[in-house]
C-alpha positions as CSV (number, residue, x, y, z in Angstrom):
1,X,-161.5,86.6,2.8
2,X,-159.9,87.3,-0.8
3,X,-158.2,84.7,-3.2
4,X,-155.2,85.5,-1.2
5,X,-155.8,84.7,2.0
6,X,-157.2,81.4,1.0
7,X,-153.5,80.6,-1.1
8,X,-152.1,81.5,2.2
9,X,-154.6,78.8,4.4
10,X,-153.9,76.2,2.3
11,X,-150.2,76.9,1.8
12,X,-150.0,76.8,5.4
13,X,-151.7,73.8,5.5
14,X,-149.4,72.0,2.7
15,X,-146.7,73.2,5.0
16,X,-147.8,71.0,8.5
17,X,-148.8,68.0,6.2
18,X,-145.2,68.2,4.7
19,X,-143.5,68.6,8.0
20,X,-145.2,65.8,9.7
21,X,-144.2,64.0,7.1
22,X,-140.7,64.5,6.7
23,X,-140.9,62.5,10.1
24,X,-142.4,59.4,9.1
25,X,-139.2,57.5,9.1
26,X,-138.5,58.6,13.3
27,X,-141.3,56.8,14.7
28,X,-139.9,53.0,14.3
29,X,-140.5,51.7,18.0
30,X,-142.8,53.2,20.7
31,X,-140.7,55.3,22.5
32,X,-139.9,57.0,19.1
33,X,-143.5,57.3,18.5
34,X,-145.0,58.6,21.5
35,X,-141.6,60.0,22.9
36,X,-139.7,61.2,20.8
37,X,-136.9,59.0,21.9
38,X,-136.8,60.7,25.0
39,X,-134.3,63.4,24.0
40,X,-136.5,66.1,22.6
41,X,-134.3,69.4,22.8
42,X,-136.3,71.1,26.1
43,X,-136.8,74.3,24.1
44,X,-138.5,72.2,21.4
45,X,-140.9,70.5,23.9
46,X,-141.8,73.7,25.7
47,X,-142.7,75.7,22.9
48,X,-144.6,72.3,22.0
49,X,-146.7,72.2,25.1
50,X,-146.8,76.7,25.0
51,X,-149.2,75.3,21.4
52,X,-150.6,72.5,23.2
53,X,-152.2,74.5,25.7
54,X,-153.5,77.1,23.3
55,X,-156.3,77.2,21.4
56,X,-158.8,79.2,19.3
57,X,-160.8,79.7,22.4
58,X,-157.6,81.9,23.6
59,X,-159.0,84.6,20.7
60,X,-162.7,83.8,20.8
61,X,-163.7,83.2,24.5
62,X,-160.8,85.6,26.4
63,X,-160.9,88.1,23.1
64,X,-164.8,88.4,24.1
65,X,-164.1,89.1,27.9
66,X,-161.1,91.4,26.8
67,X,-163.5,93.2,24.6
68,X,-166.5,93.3,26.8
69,X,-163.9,93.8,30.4
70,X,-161.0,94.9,29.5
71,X,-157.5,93.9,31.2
72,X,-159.3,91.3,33.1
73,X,-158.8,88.3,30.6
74,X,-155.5,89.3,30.8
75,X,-155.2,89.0,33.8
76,X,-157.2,85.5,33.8
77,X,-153.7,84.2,31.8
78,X,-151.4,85.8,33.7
79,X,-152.5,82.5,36.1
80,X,-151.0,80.4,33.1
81,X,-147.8,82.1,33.7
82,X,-148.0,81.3,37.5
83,X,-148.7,77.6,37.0
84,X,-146.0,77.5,34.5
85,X,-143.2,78.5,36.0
86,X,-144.6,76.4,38.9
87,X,-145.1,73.4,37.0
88,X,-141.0,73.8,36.0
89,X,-139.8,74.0,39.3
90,X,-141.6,71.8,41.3
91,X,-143.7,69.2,39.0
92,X,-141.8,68.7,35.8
93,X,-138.8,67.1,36.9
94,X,-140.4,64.8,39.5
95,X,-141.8,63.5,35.9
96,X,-139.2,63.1,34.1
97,X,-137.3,61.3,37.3
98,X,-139.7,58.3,36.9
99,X,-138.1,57.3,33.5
100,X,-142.1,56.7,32.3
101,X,-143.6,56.4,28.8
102,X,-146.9,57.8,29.5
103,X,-148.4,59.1,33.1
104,X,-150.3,55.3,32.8
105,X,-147.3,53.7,33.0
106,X,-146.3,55.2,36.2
107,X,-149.7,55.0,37.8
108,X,-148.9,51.1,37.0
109,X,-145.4,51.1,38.3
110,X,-146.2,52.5,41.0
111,X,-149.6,51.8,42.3
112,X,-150.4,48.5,39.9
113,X,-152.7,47.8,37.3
114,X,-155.7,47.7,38.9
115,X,-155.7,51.4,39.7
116,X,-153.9,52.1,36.0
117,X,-156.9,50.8,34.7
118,X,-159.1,52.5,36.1
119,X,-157.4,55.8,35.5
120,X,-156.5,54.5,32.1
121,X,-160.4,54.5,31.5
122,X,-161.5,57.8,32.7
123,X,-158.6,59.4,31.1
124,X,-159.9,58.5,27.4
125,X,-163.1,59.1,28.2
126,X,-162.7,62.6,28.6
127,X,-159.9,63.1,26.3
128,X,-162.6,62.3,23.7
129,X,-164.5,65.3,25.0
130,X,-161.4,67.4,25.2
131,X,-160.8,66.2,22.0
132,X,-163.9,66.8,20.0
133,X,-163.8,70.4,22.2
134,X,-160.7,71.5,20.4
135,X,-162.3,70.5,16.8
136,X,-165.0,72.4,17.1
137,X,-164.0,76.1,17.6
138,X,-161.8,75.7,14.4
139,X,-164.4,74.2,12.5
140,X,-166.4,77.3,13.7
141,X,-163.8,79.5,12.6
142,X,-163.2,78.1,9.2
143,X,-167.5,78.3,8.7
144,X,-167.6,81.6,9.7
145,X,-164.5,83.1,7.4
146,X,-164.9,80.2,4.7
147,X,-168.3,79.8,4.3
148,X,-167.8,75.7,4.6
149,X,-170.5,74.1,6.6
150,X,-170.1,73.1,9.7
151,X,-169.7,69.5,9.8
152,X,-167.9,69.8,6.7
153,X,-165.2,72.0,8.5
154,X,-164.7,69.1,11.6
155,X,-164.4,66.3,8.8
156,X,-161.9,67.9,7.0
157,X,-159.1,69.4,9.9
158,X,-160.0,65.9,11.5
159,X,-159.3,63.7,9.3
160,X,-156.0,65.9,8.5
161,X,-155.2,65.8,11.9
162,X,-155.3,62.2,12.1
163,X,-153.3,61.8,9.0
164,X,-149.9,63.8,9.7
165,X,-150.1,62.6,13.5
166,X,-150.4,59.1,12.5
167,X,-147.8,59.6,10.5
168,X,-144.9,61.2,11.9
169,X,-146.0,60.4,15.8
170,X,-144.5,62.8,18.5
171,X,-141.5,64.2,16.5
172,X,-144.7,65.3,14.1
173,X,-146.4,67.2,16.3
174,X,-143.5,69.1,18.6
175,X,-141.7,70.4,15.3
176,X,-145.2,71.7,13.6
177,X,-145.7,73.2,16.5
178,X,-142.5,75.4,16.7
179,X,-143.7,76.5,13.0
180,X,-147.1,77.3,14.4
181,X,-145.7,79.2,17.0
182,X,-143.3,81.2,14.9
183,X,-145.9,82.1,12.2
184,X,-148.8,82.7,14.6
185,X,-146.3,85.0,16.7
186,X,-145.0,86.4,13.5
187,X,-149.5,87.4,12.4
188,X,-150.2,88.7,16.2
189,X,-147.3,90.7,16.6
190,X,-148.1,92.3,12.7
191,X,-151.3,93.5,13.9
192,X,-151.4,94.7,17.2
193,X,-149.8,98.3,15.0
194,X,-151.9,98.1,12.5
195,X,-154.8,98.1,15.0
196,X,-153.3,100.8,16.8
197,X,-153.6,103.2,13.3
198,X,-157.2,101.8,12.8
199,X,-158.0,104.0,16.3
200,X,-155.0,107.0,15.8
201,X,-152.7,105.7,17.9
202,X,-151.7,104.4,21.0
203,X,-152.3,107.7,22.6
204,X,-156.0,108.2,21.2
205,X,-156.8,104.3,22.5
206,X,-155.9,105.2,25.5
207,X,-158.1,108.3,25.6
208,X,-161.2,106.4,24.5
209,X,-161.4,103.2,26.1
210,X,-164.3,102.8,28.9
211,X,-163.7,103.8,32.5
212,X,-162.5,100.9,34.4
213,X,-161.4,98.8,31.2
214,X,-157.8,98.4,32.5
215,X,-159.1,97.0,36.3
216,X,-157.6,93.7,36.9
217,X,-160.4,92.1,37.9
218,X,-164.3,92.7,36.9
219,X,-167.9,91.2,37.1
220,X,-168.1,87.3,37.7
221,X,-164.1,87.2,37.1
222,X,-163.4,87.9,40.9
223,X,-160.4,87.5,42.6
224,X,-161.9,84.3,44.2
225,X,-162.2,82.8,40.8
226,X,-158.5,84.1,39.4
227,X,-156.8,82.1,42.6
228,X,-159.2,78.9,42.2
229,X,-158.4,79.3,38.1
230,X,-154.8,79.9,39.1
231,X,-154.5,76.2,41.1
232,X,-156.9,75.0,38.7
233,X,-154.1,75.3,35.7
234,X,-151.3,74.6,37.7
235,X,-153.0,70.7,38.2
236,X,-154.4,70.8,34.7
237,X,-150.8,71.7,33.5
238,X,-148.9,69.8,35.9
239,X,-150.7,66.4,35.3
240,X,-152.8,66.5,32.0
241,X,-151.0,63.0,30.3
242,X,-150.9,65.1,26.8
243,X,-149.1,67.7,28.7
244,X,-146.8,65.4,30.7
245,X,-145.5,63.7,27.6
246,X,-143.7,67.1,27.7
247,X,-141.9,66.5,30.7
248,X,-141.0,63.0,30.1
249,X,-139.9,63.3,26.1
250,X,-136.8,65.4,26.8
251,X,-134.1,63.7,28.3
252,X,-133.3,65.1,31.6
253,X,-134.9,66.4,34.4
254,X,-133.5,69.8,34.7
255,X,-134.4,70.2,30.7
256,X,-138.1,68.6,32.1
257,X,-137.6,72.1,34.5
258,X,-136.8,74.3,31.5
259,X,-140.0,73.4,29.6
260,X,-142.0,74.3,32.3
261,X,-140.2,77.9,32.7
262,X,-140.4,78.7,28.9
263,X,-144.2,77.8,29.5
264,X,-144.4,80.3,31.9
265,X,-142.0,83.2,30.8
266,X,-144.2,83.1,27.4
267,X,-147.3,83.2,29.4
268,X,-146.1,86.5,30.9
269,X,-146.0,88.1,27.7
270,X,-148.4,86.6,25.0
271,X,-151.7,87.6,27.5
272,X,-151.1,90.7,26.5
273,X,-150.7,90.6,22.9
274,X,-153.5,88.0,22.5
275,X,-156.1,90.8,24.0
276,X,-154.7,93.8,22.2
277,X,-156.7,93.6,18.9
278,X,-160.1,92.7,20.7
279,X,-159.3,96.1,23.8
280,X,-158.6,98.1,20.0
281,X,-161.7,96.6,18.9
282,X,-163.8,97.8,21.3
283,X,-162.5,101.5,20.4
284,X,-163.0,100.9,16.9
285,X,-166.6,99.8,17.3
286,X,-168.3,99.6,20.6
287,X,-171.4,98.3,19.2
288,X,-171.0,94.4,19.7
289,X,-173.7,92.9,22.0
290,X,-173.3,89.6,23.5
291,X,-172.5,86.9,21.7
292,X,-171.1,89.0,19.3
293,X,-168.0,89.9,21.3
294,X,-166.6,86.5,20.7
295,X,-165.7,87.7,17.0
296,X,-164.2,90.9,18.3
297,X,-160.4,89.5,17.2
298,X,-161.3,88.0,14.1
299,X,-163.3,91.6,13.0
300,X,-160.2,93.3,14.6
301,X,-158.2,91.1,12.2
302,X,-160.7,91.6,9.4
303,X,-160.4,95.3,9.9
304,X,-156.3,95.8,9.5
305,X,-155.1,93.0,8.1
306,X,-153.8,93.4,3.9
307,X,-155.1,90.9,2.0
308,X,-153.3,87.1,2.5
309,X,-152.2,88.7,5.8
310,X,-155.6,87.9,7.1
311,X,-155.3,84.4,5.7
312,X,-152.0,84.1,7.5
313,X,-153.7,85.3,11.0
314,X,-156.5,82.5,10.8
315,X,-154.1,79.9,9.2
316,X,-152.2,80.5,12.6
317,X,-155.4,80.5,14.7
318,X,-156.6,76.9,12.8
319,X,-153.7,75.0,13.2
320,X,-152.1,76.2,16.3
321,X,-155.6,75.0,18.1
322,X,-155.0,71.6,15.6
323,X,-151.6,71.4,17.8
324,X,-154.2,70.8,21.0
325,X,-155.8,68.1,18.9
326,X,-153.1,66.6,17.9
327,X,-151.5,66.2,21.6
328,X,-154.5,64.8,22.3
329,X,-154.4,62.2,20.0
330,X,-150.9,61.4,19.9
331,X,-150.7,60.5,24.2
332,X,-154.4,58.4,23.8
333,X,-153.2,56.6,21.1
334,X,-149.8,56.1,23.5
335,X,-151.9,54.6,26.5
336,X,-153.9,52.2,24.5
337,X,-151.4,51.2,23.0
338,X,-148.7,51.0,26.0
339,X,-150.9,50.3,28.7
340,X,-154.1,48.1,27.6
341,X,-153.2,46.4,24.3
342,X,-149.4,45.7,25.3
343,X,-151.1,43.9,28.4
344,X,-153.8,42.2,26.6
345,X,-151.0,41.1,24.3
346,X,-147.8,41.1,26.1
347,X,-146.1,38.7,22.8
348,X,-146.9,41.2,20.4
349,X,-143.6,42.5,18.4
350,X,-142.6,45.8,18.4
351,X,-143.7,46.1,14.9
352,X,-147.2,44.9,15.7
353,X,-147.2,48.0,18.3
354,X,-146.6,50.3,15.9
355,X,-149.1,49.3,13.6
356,X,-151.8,48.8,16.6
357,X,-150.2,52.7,17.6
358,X,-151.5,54.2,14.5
359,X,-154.6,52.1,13.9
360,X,-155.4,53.7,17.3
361,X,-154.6,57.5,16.5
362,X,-157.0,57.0,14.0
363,X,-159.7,55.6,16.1
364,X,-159.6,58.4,19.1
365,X,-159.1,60.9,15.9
366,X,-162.7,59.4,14.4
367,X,-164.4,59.3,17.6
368,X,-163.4,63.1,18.5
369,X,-165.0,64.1,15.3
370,X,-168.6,62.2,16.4
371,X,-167.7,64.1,19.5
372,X,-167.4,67.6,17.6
373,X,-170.2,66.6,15.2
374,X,-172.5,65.9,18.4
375,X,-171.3,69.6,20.4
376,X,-174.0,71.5,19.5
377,X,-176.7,68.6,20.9
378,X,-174.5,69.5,24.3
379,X,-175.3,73.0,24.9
380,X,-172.8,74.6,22.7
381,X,-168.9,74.6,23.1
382,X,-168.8,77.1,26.3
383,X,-171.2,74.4,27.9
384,X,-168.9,71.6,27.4
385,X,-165.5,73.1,27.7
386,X,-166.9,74.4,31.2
387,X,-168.2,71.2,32.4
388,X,-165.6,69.6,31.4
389,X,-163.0,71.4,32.9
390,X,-164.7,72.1,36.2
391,X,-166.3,68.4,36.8
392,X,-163.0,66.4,35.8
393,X,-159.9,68.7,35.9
394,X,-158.2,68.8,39.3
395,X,-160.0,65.7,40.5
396,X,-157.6,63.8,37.6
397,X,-155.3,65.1,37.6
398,X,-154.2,66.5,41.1
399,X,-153.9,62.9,43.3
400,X,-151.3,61.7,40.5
401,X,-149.1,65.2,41.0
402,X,-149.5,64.5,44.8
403,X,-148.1,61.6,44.5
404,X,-144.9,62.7,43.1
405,X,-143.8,63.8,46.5
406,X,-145.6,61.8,48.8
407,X,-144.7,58.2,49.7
408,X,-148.0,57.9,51.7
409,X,-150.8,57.5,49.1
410,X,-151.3,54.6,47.6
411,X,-153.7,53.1,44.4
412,X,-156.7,52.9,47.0
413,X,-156.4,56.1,48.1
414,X,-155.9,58.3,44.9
415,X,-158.5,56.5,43.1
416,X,-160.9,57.4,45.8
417,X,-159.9,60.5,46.1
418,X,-160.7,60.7,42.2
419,X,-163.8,59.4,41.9
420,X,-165.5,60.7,45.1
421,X,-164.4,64.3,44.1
422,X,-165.9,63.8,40.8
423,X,-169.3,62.5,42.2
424,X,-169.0,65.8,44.5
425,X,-168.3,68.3,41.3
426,X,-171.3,66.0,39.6
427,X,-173.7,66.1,42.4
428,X,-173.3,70.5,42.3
429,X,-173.7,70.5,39.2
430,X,-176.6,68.1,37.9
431,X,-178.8,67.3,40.7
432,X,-178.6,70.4,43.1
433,X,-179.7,72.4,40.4
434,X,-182.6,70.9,40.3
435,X,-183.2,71.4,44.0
436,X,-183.1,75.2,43.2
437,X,-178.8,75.6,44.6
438,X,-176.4,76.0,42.2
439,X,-173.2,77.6,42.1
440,X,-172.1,80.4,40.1
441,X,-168.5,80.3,37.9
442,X,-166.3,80.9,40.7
443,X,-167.8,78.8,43.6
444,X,-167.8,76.1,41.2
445,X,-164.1,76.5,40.1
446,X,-163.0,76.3,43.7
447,X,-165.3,73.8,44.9
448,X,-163.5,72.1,42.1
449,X,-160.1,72.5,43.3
450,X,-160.8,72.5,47.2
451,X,-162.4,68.8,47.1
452,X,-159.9,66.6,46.4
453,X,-157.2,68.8,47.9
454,X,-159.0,68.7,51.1
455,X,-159.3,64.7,50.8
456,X,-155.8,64.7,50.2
457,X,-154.4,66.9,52.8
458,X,-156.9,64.4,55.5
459,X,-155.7,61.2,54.0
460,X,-152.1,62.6,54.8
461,X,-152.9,63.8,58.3
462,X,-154.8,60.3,59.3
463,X,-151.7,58.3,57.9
464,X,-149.2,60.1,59.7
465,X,-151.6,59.6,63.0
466,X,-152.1,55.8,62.1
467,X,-150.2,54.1,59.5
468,X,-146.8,56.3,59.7
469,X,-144.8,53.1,58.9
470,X,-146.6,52.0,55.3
471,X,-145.0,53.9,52.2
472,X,-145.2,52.9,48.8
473,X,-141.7,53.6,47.0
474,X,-141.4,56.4,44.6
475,X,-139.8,55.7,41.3
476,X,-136.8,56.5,39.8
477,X,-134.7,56.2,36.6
478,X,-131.1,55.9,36.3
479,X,-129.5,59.0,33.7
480,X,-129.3,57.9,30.0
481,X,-127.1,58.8,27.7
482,X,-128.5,60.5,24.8
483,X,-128.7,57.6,21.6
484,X,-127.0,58.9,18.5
485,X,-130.5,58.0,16.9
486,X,-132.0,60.2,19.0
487,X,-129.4,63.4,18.1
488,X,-129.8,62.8,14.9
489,X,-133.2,63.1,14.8
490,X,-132.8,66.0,17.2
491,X,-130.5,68.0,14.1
492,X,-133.0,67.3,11.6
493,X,-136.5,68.5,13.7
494,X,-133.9,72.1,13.8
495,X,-133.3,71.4,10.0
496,X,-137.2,71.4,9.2
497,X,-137.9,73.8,11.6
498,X,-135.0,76.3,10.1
499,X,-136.6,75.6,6.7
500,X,-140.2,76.1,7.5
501,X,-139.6,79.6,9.1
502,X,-137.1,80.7,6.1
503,X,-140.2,79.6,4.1
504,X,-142.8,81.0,6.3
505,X,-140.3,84.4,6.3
506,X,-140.3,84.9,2.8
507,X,-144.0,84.4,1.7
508,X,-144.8,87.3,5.0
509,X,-142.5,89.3,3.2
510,X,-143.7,89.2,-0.2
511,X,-147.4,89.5,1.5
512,X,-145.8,93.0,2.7
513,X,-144.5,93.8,-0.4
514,X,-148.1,93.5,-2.2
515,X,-149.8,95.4,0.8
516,X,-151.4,98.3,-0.5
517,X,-150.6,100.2,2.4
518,X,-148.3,99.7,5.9
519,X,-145.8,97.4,4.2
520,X,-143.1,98.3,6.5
521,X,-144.6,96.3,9.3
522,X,-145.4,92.8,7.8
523,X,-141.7,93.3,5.3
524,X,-139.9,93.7,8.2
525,X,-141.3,90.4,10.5
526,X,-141.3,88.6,7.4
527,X,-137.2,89.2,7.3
528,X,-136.9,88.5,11.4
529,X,-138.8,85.0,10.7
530,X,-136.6,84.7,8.1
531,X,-132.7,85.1,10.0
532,X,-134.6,82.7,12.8
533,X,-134.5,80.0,9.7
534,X,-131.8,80.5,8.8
535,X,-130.1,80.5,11.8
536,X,-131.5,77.7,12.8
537,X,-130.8,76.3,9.2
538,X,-127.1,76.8,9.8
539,X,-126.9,75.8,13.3
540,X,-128.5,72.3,12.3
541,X,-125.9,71.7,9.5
542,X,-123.0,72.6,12.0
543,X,-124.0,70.3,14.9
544,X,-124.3,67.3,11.7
């Protein structure tokens, strides 16, 4: 990277910190902190959860299989879209109905605490893993293009992390992530065209690519393994407690609906302008041999990117995978807070919470760097994110979802439905191994999701048969109307939002103006992102 690029990372970086803390004054109570206030504007909270669920892994492990496959990892994502626009209609408002803080609270309204407990426990044990596996590709990313160590790398986006989330809370973390998502959109959409001239042109990619490279499915990605992946997401997405914070932040449940259908009608569409570069790539130089493919995008990048431009790309990549992180850290701090220490310590004030809230965000944010720091003792990243996702994912997360719609299940049930699916997922994939039986990627994804749906489905069947008169009531909370707090906090997250993008719009611009070469492209997105500010701008004074 030149001098540029670098004044473009850490301008970027001044940018979040200053945003997240422009909202230090919103989170006064708990609600505020880990909610919002419960009126975050839907489109805010979708776009939110669109950065949540991204990561660096999107360019390094699916820009690899793009590179190496083709159209394949796109279609992989395309099962993103399909669990998002699920998620909308069918899971999100049956989240926001139970007027809950946290996906803990309603496991304890509903099923007691006992079960919550439980649940409570495995959930941050995992989310440290999570966690920690969302640190370490963008340490690995700022080592590779930086030349900063390793370890260095997680200390420093961690402990800047935990600052700006501890800080602003919720309304923190949504609003940066709109910026994220405007300037990362604003860097992939700049150069998927200048790729395209790096090759002659759309028509002379077209011409050179391998034969089968546009086949929807290809090698171990099978179409076994895109339908288990498919109803793996759509549980992940659907009942991750990060991800339903989403649901239950905006203030009713037909905006919870709306979050889940920006998800997934942004899902349609970014697949394939994520796996552009890395398909250009393999044009431009078909050379890259295993585990080399992973830095197809960032060479891609490397290759047509002006100078600063390049910063901007991997500012965007570094932060919007922070966004993950900070989710993360934001809902764990929520459920220690909400649903052990308020318990331990029912008499505790409300200021007392809020200092115990952000002494605990900084806790789960130092344990997910030991976590990162520890990643390569674990087999690598791949190693860990798999594992993680295929041992704990739908067993979770799936009974709570079920449980939305079903008056049958009750804490017995769902626990044991939890824990015997992961002792199942555990048993395939530690101890039959060594027996000389394992399970390749697919099997193992659907073995995954088939367990606990299958104990699920019984449990239903056998009560129905037996117990048809014991039901456990569902919860629901009455309509609120929205606090004037809570719009006024909702004009100034537009207000920083409309400023960040007029000043995100005008430094692209200037970045195009300096290009040696091309400026057309990176002038003109630079003047789009910057009428989106100002729009915004405007619209936020009006509705003050």
């Amino acid at each position: 990277m030149g001098t540029l690029d670098y004044v473009t990372i850490l301008l970027f970086a001044a940018g979040v910190m200053l945003a997240g803390v422009s909202f230090s004054s919103t989170g006064k109570n708990m609600k505020s902190f880990f909610a919002g206030g419960g009126n975050v504007p839907w489109w805010i909270s979708g776009l939110s959860l669109f950065m949540g669920f991204f990561s660096a892994g999107t360019f390094v492990v699916w820009g690899s299989i793009a590179y190496s496959h083709g159209w394949v990892s796109v279609t992989i994502q395309l099962t993103m879209a399909a669990a998002g626009l699920a998620v909308g209609f069918f899971i999100a408002p049956r989240w926001n109905r139970t007027g809950c803080l946290t996906a803990a609270e309603y496991i304890t309204r509903r099923f007691g605490v006992s079960t919550q407990k439980m649940y409570t426990y495995l959930f941050l044990f995992i989310s440290l893993f999570t966690t920690g596996a969302f640190l370490y590709p963008i340490a690995k990313i700022i080592e590779v293009t930086a030349d900063i160590p390793l370890n260095t790398s997680i200390l420093l986006l961690g402990a800047f992390s935990i600052l700006y989330v501890t800080i602003g809370g919720l309304r923190a973390v949504v609003v940066t992530d709109v910026l994220q998502f405007l300037i990362l959109f604003a860097a992939v959409i700049i150069v998927i065209p200048l790729s395209l001239m790096k090759v002659g042109g759309t028509e002379a990619f077209l011409a050179k690519v391998p034969e089968g490279f546009f086949q929807t499915v290809s090698g171990d990605y099978t179409w076994v393994f895109i339908i288990a992946f498919m109803f793996y997401n759509l549980f992940f997405l659907g009942g991750n407690w990060a991800y339903v914070q989403r649901y239950t932040s905006v203030s009713t449940p037909r905006n919870a609906r709306k979050v889940g259908l920006l998800f997934g009608i942004l899902y349609l569409v970014s697949p394939i302008l994520w796996m552009l570069p890395p398909m250009i790539y393999r044009v431009y130089n078909p050379g890259l041999e295993g585990l080399e493919a992973e830095n197809a995008y960032l060479l891609m990048c490397k290759e047509a990117m002006p100078s600063g431009l390049l910063g901007l790309m991997l500012g965007g990549m570094i932060f919007a995978t922070a966004s993950s992180l900070n989710a993360t850290l934001n809902i764990s701090a929520g459920v220690f807070t909400n649903d052990i220490f308020k318990r331990l310590s029912p008499s505790t004030s409300e200021k007392g919470l809020m200092q115990i809230a952000r002494w605990s965000t900084i806790g789960f944010g130092v344990l997910a760097i030991v976590v990162a720091l520890l990643i390569p003792l674990m087999g690598g990243i791949v190693n860990v994110v798999i594992s993680v996702a295929a041992l704990t994912g739908v067993p979770l997360y799936l009974p709570l979802i079920w449980s939305l719609f079903s008056r049958n299940l009750n804490g017995r049930v769902i626990l044991t439905t939890t824990v015997a699916s992961l002792a199942i997922n555990a048993l395939f994939k530690f101890v039959t191994p060594l027996m000389d039986f394992s399970l390749d990627r697919a099997e193992e994804m659907l073995v995954g999701v088939l367990v606990p749906a299958l104990l699920l489905t019984g449990y239903e069947i056998y009560h129905r048969i037996r117990r048809p008169g014991e039901q456990v009531p569902m919860i629901e909370k009455a309509p609120a109307a929205v606090e004037e707090e809570g719009a006024a906090n909702n004009r100034f997250s537009v207000m920083v939002i409309g400023i960040g993008a007029i000043l995100a719009g005008l430094f692209i611009a200037v970045l195009g103006a300096l290009a040696n070469e091309h400026k057309m492209i990176p002038l003109g997105m630079g003047l789009l992102l910057l009428a989106i500010g100002i729009t915004a701008y405007l619209y936020s004074k009006k509705k003050s």
